[in-house]
N, C-alpha and C positions, 0 to 999 in steps of 0.2 A: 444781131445774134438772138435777141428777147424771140424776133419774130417765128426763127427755125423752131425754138423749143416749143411755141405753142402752134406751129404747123407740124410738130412731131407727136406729140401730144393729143392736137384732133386726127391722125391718123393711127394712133394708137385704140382710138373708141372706137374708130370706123371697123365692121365688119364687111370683107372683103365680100367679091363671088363666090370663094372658093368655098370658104364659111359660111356662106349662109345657103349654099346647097348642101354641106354636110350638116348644117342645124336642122336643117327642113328631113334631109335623111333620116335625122336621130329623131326626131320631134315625132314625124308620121310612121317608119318603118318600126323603132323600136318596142313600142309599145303592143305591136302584131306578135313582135319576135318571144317577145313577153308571155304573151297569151299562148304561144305555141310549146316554147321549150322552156319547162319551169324551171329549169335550174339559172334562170338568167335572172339577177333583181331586179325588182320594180325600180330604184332607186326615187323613191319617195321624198327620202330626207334630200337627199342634192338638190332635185327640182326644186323642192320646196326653199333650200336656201337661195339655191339662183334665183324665184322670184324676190324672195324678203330682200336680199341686198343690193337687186337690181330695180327695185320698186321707182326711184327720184330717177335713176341711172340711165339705163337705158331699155325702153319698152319693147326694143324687140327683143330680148331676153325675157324680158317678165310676160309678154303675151305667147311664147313660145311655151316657156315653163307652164302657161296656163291650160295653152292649148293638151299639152304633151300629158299633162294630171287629166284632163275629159278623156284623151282617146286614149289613154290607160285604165281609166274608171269603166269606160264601153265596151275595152276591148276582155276585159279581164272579169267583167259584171258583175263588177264591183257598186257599192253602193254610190250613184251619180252623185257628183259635186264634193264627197265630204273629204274627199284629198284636198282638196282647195278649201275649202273652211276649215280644215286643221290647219294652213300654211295662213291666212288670214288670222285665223285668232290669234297663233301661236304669234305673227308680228305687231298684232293690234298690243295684246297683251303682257307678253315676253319678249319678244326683239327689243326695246328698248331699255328696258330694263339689263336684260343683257350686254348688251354692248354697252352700259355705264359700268357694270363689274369684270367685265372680261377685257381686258387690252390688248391681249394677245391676240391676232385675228384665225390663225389656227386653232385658237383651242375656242372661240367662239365660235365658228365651224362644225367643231368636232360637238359641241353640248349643243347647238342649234338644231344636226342631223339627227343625233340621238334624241331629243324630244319631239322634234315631229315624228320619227318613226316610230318611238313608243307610242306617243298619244294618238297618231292614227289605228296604229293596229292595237290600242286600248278600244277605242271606239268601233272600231268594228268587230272586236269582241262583246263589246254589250249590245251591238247593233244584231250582231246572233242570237244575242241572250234575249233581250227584247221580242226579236221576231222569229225567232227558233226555228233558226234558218242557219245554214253550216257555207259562210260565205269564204273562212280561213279556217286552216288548222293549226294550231299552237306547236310546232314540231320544231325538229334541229334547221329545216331549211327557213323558215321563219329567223333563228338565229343568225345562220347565214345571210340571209336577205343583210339584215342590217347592222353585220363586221362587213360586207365588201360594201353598201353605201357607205361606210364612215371611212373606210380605205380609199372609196376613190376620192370623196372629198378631199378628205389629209393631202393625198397625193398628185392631187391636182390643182 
């Protein structure tokens, strides 16, 4: 009987074909989709958590998340790498901290997506400021952007 649970168990980690052609879908197309038609989020803050709590977990997760932040940063020219140094600090820094006051693993989610998505698009607001260069606009779709990342995190 012990044996089923931990043969169910490693089949539960396992990512299927079918999944890991629609990862590679999401991973490589999304971020075009992004650059094309602005009303779609970057979802910044998701990626960002899917690396930070797939970090020990499982890497092809966390090097997908990584990948998917570069061909978001390329496609969108945006400033290279600093999606990925906001998600790096913010678990160097704050992820553990975090998850010692938050129990709840939704609402640790929910404060994870919203501080990577603030303090990125803080930083690339002083990244404008500094090189007085207009890389975002501060507007209602900025808003949007990140109520549906914390929506689909919640909800997924």
């Amino acid at each position: 009987m012990n044996r089923y649970k931990q043969y169910d168990k490693y089949n539960e980690n396992q990512l299927g074909f079918l999944g890991k052609i629609i990862l590679t879908i999401m991973v490589v197309v999304y971020p075009m989709m992004v650059s094309i038609y602005p009303i779609l989020p970057p979802l910044i803050g998701l990626v960002g958590y899917i690396i930070i709590s797939n970090v020990n977990k499982n890497i092809l997760y966390t090097l997908s998340g990584v990948f998917y932040l570069f061909n978001l940063d390329l496609n969108l020219t945006l400033p290279i790498l600093l999606s990925l140094f906001i998600v790096v600090v913010t678990y160097l820094l704050v992820y553990m901290k975090l998850k010692l006051l938050i129990r709840c693993r939704v609402c640790l989610l929910f404060v994870l997506i919203l501080f990577i998505d603030f303090s990125y698009y803080m930083s690339l607001f002083i990244y404008d400021f500094i090189f007085a260069t207009s890389t975002i606009i501060g507007d209602g779709l900025l808003l949007f952007y990140i109520v549906i990342d914390v929506f689909i995190g919640v909800f997924l």
